[in-house]
C-alpha positions as CSV (number, residue, x, y, z in Angstrom):
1,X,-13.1,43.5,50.8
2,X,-10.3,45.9,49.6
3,X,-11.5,48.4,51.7
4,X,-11.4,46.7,54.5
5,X,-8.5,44.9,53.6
6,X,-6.6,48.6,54.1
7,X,-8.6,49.5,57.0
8,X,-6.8,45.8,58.2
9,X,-3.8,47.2,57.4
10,X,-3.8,50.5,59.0
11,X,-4.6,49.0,62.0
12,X,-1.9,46.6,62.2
13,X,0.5,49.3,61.4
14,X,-0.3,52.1,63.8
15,X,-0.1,49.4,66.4
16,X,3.4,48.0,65.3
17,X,4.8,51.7,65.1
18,X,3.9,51.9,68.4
19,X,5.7,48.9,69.3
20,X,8.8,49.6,67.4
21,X,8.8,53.3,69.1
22,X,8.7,51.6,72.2
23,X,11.5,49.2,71.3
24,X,13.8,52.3,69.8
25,X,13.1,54.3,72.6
26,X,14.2,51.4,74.8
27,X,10.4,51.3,76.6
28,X,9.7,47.2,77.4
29,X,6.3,47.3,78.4
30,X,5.3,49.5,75.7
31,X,7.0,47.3,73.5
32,X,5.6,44.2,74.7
33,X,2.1,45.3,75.0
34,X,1.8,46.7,71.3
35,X,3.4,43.3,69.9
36,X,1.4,40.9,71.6
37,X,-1.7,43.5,70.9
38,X,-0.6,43.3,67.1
39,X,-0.4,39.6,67.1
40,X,-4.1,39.3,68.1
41,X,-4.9,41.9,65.7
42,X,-3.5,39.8,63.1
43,X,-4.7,36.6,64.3
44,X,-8.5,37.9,63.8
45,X,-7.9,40.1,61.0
46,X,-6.6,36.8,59.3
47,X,-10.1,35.0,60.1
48,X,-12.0,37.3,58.3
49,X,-10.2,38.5,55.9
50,X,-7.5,37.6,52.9
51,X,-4.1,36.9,53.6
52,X,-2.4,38.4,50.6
53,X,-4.3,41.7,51.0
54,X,-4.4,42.4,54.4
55,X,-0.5,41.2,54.6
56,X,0.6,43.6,51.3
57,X,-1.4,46.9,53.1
58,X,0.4,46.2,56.4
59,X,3.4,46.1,54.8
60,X,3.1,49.3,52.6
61,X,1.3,51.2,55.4
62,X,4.4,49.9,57.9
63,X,7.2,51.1,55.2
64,X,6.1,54.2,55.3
65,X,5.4,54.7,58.9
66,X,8.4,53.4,60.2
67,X,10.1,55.3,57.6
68,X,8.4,58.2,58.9
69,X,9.1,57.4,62.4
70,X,12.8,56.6,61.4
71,X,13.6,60.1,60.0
72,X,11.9,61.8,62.7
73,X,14.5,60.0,64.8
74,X,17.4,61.1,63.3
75,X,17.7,58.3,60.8
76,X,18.2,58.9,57.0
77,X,19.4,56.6,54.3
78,X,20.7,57.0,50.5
79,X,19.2,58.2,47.3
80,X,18.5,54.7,46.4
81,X,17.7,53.2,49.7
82,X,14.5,56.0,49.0
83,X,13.5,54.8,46.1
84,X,13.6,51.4,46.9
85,X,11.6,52.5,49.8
86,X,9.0,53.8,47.3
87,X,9.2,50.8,45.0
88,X,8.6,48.4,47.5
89,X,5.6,50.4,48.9
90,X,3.9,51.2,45.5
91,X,4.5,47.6,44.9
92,X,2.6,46.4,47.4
93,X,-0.2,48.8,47.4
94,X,-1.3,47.7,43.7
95,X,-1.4,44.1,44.9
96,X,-5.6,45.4,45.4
């Protein structure tokens, strides 16, 4: 179950960070199609799986890419903007 729990959650998240390079690059239809793509990823995802874990790997696995995807852009925050960052992330990934 954890296992695919993460697997869950790496799915949902390369599919958002497509989406939200779409929005930040100002692209609609790349946008549009990788949100509505994400929501029936989620939808049977949910089905099969449990809430809390896929939920808390989507969100680590989505800090960290769209931090990634952030900084490549040009985006940086503060010292402990980063470690909240980290918190948050680590946080989530020992919900398993």
């Amino acid at each position: 179950m954890q296992t695919e729990a993460f697997r869950n959650g790496l799915v949902l998240s390369f599919t958002e960070i497509v989406g939200d390079y779409g929005a930040k690059i100002g692209n609609m239809p790349l946008t549009l199609v990788s949100y509505n793509l994400l929501a029936l990823e989620l939808m049977g995802f949910l089905r099969k799986g449990s809430l809390t874990l896929v939920n808390g790997n989507w969100d680590a696995i989505s800090n960290i890419l769209t931090f990634l995807l952030g900084y490549l852009m040009g985006e940086r925050f503060s010292r402990q903007q980063y470690l909240g960052l980290a918190l948050i992330s680590t946080g989530l990934f020992l919900i398993q």
